[in-house]
N, C-alpha and C positions, 0 to 999 in steps of 0.2 A: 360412512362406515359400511362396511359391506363385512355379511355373515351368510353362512350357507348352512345347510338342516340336511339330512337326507329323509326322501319321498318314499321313494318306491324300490324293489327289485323285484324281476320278474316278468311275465310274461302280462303285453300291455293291453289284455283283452283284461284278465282279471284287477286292472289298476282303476282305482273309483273319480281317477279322474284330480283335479285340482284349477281353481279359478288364480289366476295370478292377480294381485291386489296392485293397484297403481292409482298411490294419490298424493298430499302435499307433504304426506310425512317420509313415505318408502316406493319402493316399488319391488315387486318380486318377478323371479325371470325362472322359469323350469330349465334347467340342462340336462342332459340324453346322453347315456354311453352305451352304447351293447356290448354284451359278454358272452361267454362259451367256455370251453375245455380250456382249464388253464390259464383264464385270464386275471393275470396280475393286479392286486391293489391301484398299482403306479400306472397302468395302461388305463384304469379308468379315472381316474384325477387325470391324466392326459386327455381324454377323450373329452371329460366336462370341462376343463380349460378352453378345450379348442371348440366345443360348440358353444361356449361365451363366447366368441368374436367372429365364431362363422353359423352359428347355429342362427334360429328365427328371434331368438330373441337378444341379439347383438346391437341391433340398432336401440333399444330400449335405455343400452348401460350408458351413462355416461360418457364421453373421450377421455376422462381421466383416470378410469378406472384400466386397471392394467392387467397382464395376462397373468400376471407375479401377484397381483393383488385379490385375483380369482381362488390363484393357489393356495396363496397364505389361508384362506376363509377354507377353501375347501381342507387343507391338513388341520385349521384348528377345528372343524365337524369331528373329525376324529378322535378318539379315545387313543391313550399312551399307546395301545399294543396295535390299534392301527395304525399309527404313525410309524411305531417299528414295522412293522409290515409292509406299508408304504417305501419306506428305506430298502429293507432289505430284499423287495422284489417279489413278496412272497403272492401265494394266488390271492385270489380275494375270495370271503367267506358263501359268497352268492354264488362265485363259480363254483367251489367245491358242493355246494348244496346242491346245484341243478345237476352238477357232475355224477352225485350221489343219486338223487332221483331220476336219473337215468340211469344209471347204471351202467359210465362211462368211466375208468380207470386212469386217472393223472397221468402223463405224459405217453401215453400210449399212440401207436401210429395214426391208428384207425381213426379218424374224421368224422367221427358219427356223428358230432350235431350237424353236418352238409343235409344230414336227413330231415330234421327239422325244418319248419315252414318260416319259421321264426327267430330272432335271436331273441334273449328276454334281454330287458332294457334294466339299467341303475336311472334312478331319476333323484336328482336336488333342488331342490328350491333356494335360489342364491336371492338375497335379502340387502337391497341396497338401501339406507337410508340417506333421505333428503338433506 
């Protein structure tokens, strides 16, 4: 069975960190997506599906576990209205926050997170059991 939790959002100097558990019961696997201006629910469930099979911790999963099987754990993390969100393409709540705390306007031209040193990361703890 495999489930996913969400970790972190945010910038990865202020994240405390997390030990990945691996034993005869589970093992757990961190996935990594970065965000900015505008970035969509469904671009980051794309981003942690594809660091499950190309990320560090791909060799860890199982072969039977599948990129659809990532997704399903990753959409059931969500709550109804992120699922609708997910669906409809909408931003994601992390982006509009950093967007707000910058002081960066929704689809506007200007590129201002290029300014930044950093992207802030989404982090999940995907939860495979034995």
């Amino acid at each position: 069975m495999l489930s996913a939790r969400y970790e972190y959002s945010g910038y990865s100097v202020y994240w405390g960190g997390h030990r990945e558990t691996d034993n005869d019961e589970y093992s757990e696997h961190l996935l990594y997506a970065y965000y900015g201006k505008d970035t969509t629910l469904a671009s980051i469930i794309d981003q942690l599906v594809e660091d499950s099979y190309s990320g560090p911790g791909c060799e860890m999963l199982p072969e039977d576990v599948t990129e659809d099987d990532v997704r399903a754990a990753l959409l059931e993390m969500l709550s109804d209205e992120g699922r609708a969100d997910y669906a409809s393409g909408a931003i994601a709540e992390c982006s509009s926050y950093w967007m707000e705390a910058n002081d960066i306007e929704s689809g506007s031209e200007d590129d201002e997170d290029d300014d930044y040193c950093e992207s802030p990361i989404f982090i999940v703890v995907l939860t495979y059991e034995k």
